[in-house]
C-alpha positions in Angstrom: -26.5 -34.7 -21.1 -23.5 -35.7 -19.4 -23.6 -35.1 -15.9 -20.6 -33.2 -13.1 -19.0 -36.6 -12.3 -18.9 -37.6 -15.5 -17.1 -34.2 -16.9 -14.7 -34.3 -14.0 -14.3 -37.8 -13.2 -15.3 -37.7 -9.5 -18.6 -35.9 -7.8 -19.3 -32.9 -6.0 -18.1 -32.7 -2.4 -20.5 -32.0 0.6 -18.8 -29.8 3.3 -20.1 -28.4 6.5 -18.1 -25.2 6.0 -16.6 -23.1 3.3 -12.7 -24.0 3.0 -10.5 -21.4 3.4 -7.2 -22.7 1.8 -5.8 -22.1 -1.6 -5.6 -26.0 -2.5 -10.1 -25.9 -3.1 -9.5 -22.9 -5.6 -11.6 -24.3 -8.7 -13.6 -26.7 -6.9 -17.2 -26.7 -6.7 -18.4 -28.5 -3.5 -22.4 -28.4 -1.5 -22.4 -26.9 1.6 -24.5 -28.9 4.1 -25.3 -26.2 6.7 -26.6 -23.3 4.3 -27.8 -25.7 1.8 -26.5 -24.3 -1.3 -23.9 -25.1 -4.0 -20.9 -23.2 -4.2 -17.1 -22.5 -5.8 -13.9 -21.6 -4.5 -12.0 -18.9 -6.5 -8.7 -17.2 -5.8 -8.6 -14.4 -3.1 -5.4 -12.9 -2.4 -4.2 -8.8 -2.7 -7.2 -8.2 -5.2 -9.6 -9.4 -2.9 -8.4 -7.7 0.3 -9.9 -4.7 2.2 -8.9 -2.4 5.0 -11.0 -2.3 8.3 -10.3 0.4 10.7 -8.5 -0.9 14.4 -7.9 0.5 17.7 -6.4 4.5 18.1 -2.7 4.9 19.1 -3.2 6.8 22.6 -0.1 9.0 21.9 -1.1 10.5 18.6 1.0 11.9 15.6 3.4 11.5 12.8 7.5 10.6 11.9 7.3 7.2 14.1 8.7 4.4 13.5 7.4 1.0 13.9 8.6 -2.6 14.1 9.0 -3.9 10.5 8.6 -7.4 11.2 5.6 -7.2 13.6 2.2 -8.5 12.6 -1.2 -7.4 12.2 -1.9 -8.7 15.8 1.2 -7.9 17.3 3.0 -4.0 16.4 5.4 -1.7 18.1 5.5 1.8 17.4 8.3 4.2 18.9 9.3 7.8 18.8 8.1 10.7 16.5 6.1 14.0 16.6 3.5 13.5 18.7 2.9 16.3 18.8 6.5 17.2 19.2 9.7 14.8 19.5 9.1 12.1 22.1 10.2 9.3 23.1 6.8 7.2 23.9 6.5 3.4 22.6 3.2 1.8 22.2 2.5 -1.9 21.8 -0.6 -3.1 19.6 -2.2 -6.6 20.3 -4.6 -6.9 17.8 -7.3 -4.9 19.1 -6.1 -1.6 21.1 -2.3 0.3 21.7 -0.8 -0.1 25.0 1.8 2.7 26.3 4.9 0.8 27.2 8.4 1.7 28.5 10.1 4.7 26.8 13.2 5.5 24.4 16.2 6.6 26.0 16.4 9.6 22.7 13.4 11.4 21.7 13.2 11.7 17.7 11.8 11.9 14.8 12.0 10.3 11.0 13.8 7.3 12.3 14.4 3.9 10.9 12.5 1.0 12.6 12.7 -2.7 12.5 12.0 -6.2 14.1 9.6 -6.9 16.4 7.4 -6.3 19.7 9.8 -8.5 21.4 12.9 -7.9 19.8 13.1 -4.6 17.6 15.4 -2.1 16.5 15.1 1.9 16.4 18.2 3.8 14.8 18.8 7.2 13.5 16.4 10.3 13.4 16.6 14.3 14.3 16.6 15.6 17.6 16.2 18.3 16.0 20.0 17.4 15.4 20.6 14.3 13.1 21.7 11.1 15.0 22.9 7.7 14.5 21.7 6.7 18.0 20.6 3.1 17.4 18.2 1.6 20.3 17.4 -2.1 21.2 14.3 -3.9 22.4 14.0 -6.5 23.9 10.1 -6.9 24.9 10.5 -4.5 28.2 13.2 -2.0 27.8 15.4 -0.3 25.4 19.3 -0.4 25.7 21.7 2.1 23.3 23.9 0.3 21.3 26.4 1.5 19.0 25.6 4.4 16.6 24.9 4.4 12.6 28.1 5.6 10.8 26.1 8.4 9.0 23.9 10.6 11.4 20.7 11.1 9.5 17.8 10.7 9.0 16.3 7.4 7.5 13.8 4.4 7.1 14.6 0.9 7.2 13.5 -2.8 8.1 14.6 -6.1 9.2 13.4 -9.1 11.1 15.3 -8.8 14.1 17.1 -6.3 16.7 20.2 -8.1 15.7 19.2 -7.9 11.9 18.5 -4.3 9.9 19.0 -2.3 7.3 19.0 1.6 7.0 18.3 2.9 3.8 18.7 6.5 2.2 17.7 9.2 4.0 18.6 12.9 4.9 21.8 14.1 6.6 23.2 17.3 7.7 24.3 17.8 3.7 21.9 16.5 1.5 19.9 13.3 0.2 21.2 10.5 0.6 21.5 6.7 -0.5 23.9 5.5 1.8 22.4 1.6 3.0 24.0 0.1 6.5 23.5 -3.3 7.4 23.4 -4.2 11.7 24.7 -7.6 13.1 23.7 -7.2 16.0 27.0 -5.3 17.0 28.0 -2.9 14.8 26.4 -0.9 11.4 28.3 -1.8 8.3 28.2 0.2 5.1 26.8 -1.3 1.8 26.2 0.1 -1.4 24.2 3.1 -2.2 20.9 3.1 -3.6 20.6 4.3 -7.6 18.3 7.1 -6.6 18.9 9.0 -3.5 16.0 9.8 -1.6 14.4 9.6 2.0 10.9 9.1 3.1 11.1 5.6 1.7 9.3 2.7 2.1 10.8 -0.8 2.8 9.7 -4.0 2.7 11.7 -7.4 3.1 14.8 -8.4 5.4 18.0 -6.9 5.9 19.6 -8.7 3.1 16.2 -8.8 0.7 15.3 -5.4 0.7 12.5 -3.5 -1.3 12.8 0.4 -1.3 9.6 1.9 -2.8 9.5 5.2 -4.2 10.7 8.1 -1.6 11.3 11.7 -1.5 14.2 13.3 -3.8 13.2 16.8 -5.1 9.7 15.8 -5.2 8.1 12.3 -4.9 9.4 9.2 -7.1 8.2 5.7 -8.0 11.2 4.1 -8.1 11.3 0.7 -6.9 14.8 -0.9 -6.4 15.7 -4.3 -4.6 19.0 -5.0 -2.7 20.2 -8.6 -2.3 22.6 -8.1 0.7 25.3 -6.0 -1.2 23.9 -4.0 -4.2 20.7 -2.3 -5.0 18.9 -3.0 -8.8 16.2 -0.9 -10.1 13.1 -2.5 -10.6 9.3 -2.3 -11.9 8.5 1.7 -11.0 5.1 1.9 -8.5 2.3 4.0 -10.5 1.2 6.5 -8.2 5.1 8.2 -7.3 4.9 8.8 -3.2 6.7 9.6 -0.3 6.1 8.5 3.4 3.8 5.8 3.1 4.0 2.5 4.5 4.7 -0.9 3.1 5.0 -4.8 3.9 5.6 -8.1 2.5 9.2 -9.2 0.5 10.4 -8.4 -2.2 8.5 -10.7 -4.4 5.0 -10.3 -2.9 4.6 -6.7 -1.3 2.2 -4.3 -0.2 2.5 0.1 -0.5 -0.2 2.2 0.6 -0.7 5.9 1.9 2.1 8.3 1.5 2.0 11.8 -0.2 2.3 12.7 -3.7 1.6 16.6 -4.3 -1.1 18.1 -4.1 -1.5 16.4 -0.9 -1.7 13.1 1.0 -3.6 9.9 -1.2 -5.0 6.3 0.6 -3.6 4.4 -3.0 -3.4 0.7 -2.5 -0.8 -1.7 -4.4 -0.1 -4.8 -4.3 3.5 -6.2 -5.9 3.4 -10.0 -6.9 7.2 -10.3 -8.3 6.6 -8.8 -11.5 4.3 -6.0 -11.7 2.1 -3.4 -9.5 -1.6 -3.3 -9.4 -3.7 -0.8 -7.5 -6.2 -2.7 -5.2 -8.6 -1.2 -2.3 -7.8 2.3 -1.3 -7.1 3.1 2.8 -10.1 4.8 4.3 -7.9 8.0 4.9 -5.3 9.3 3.0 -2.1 9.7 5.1 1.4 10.1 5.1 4.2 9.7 7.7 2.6 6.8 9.8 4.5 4.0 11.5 7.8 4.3 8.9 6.6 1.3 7.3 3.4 -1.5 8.0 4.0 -4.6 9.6 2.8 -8.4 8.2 2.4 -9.4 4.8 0.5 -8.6 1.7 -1.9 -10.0 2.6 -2.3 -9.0 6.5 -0.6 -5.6 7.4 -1.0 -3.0 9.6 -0.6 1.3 9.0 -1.2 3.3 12.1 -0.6 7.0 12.8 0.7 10.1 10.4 -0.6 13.3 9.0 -4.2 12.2 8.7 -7.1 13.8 11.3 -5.3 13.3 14.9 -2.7 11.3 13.4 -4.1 8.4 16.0 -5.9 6.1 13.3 -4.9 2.3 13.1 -6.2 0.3 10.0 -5.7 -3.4 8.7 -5.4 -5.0 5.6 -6.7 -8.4 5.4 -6.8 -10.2 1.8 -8.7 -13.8 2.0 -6.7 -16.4 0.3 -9.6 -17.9 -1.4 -13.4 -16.0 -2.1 -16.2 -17.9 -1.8 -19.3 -17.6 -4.4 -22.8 -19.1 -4.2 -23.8 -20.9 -7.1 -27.5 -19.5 -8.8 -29.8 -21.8 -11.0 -32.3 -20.1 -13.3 
């Protein structure tokens, strides 16, 4: 019987620890410390789980949060909590730190960037406003306004790089997208479907915008590439007010509402279709605007579930490691 080095052409590797990177995925290898043979198969979005992480101090819902932040590193401004306020909280990983204030109290407002350099824009005071916000790691400064007053969702890397997208103003549903420069909002191209409650992942200029609110909840996916919007693989479960993370070819939606009442549905986008993975542990809507990191490592803190203070992380292992069994 021919033996594993002379199938393969080379012999099985001893290692003193598992690997942990997507280059051993197929590999069989004998780990020295435990003693035992074992192979490396893919991880990834299938293979990831949410763990729960340290309670916003300032509880509630209608935030927003800063879409580029990480799973270690999150900024969430504004909201009901309970009612319009203008408290900013700062997340490092392990518990939320009250930092300085808004200059505009607010609710269902777009959020983007960082926790050194983020962006906050539009909302209702109970009025709408296009009152746009910078921050710069200590304080925030009031730029210039959005040229629709409404209220919205959004994302971007930057507080000199955002997009606002759909949304509700003083008439009616919108799909009205504005790009920010740092300077000034710019008007692009509408979205197909108008709607609000949306969730975004991406950059300004790559953005997803995942189902959304317009009548009642839709799974409309659709993908803008800096000037137009394209419709897109539809999510399964149709929701608004979840959150979301990632880029447009490898994203991540969870929570959100879809009548009769809030769900903790998972799914994971990899650039061609949407599978449902590990649920949240509570179902929730109206959190942070959006998650922050990747779809593999995001974040989704506050909204309409118990106390509205919960924090939970995804983390999805690149590579899962089995033991190998003789009989």
């Amino acid at each position: 019987m021919a033996n594993y080095k002379e199938l393969e052409g080379f012999g099985v590797q001893t290692l003193a620890a598992d690997p942990d990177s997507a280059g051993w995925i197929g590999s069989i290898f004998y780990n020295s410390t435990s003693g035992t043979f074992k192979t490396v198969k893919p991880g990834g979005a299938p293979a990831g789980t949410w763990a729960s992480g340290g309670n916003l101090n300032t509880p509630g819902t209608n935030a927003a949060g800063a879409t580029a932040g990480t799973q270690t590193a999150s900024l969430i401004f504004a909201g009901d909590r309970p009612s319009r306020v203008t408290a900013t909280e700062l997340y490092n990983g392990a518990s939320w730190t009250t930092v300085n204030s808004m200059s505009t109290g607010r609710n269902s407002l777009g959020g983007a960037g960082t926790t050194t350099s983020a962006l906050g824009f539009g909302g209702s005071t109970p009025a709408y406003t296009g009152v746009t916000e910078s921050w710069n790691g200590t304080s925030w400064t009031e730029l210039n306004d959005l040229n629709t007053a409404r209220q919205t969702t959004g994302c971007g890397s930057s507080n000199t790089a955002a997009i606002a997208v759909g949304g509700y103003d003083p008439v009616n549903v919108t799909g009205k997208t504005e790009i920010w420069n740092g300077t000034s909002w710019t008007e692009e191209n509408d979205l197909n479907t108008a709607r609000y409650l949306i969730n975004n992942a991406g950059t300004s200029t790559l953005t997803k915008a995942i189902g959304g609110l317009s009548g009642s909840p839709v799974a409309n996916v659709e993908d803008f590439n800096g000037t137009s919007w394209t419709e897109t693989t539809d999510i399964n479960t149709a929701r608004q007010g979840g959150g979301a993370s990632g880029v447009q070819t490898s994203a991540l939606l969870f929570g959100g509402n879809a009548p009769p009442g809030n769900v903790a549905n998972t799914e994971s986008w990899n650039g061609s279709s949407w599978t449902e993975v590990a649920d949240l542990a509570i179902g929730r809507n109206s959190g942070g605007n959006t998650g922050a990191g990747t779809s593999t490592s995001a974040i989704f803190f506050s909204g309409t579930a118990p106390g509205g203070a919960a924090t939970e992380e995804w983390t999805a292992p690149d590579v899962i490691i089995n033991t190998l069994t003789t009989s």
